[in-house]
BALOBA-1460 file (C-alpha; in Angstrom, 3 decimals):
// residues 59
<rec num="1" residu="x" x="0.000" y="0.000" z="0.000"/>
<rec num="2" residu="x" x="2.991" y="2.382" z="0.843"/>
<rec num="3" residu="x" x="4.489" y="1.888" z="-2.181"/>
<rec num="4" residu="x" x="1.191" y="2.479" z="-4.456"/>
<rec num="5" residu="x" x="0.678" y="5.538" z="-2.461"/>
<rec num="6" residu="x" x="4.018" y="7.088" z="-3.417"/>
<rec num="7" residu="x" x="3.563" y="6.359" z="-7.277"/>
<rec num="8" residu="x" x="0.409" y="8.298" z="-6.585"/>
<rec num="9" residu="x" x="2.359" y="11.235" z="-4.808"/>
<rec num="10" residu="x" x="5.100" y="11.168" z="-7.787"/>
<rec num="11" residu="x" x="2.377" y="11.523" z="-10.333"/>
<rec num="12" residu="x" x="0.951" y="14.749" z="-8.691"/>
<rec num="13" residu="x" x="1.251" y="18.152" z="-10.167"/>
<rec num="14" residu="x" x="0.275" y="21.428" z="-8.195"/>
<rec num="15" residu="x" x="0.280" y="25.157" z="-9.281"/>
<rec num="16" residu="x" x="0.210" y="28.254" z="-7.259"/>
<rec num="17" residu="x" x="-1.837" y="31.013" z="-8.862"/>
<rec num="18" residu="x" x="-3.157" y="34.801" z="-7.268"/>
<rec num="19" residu="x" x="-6.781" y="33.934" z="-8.385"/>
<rec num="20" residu="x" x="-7.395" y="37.446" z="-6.618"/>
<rec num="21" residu="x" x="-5.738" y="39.422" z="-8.915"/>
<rec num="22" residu="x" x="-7.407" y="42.931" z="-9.517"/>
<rec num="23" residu="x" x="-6.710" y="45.682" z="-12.751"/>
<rec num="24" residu="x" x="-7.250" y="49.501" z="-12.565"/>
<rec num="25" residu="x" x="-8.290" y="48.912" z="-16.565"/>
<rec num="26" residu="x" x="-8.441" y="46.236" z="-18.867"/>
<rec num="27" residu="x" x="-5.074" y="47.151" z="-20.518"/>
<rec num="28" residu="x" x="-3.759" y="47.579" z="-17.213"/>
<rec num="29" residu="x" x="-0.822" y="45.088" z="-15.795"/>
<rec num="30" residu="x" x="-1.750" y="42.539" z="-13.246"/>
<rec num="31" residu="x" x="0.415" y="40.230" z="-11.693"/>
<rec num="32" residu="x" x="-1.005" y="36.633" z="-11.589"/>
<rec num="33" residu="x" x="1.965" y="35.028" z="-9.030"/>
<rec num="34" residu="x" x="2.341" y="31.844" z="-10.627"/>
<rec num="35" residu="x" x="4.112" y="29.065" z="-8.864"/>
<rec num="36" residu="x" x="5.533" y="25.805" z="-9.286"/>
<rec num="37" residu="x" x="5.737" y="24.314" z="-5.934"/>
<rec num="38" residu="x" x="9.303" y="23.084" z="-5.259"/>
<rec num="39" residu="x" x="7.440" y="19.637" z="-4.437"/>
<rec num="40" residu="x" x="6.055" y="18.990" z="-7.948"/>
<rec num="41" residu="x" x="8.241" y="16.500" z="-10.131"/>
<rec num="42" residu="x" x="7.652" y="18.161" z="-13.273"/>
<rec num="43" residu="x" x="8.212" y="21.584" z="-14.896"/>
<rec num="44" residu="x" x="5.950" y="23.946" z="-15.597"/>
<rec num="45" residu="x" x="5.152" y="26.416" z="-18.427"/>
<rec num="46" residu="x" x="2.178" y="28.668" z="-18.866"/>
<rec num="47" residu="x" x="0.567" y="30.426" z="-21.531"/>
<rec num="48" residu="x" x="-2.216" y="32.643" z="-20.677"/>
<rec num="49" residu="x" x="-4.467" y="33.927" z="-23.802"/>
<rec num="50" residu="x" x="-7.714" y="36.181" z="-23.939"/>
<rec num="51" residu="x" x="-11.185" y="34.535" z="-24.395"/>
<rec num="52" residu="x" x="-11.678" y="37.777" z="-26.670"/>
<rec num="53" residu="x" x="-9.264" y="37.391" z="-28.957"/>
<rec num="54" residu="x" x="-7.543" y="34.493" z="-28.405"/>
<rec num="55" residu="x" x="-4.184" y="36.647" z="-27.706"/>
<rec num="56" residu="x" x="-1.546" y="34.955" z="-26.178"/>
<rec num="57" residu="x" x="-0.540" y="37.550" z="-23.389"/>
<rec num="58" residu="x" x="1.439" y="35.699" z="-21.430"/>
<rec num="59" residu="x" x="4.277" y="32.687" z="-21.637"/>
């Protein structure tokens, strides 16, 4: 059971995100505070794109 439990934990993948963040405008900066826990086995990359437009703004 230990041992199936691990392979579980290895196989995990967490992400920090500000889902609080606030703008002045809609053109305005904001700063999301992504993370990658140092616990994660994996690397992370992000794109972020507008529903809008479809715009990548972020990556």
């Amino acid at each position: 059971m230990k041992k199936a439990q691990e392979k579980v934990e290895k196989s995990m993948f967490s992400i920090g995100i500000n889902s609080t963040s606030k703008m002045k405008n809609e053109s305005a900066k904001a700063n999301l505070k992504m993370q990658n826990p140092a616990s994660n086995n994996y690397l992370m990359n992000v794109e972020t794109y507008l529903d809008s437009t479809g715009e990548k703004i972020y990556f």
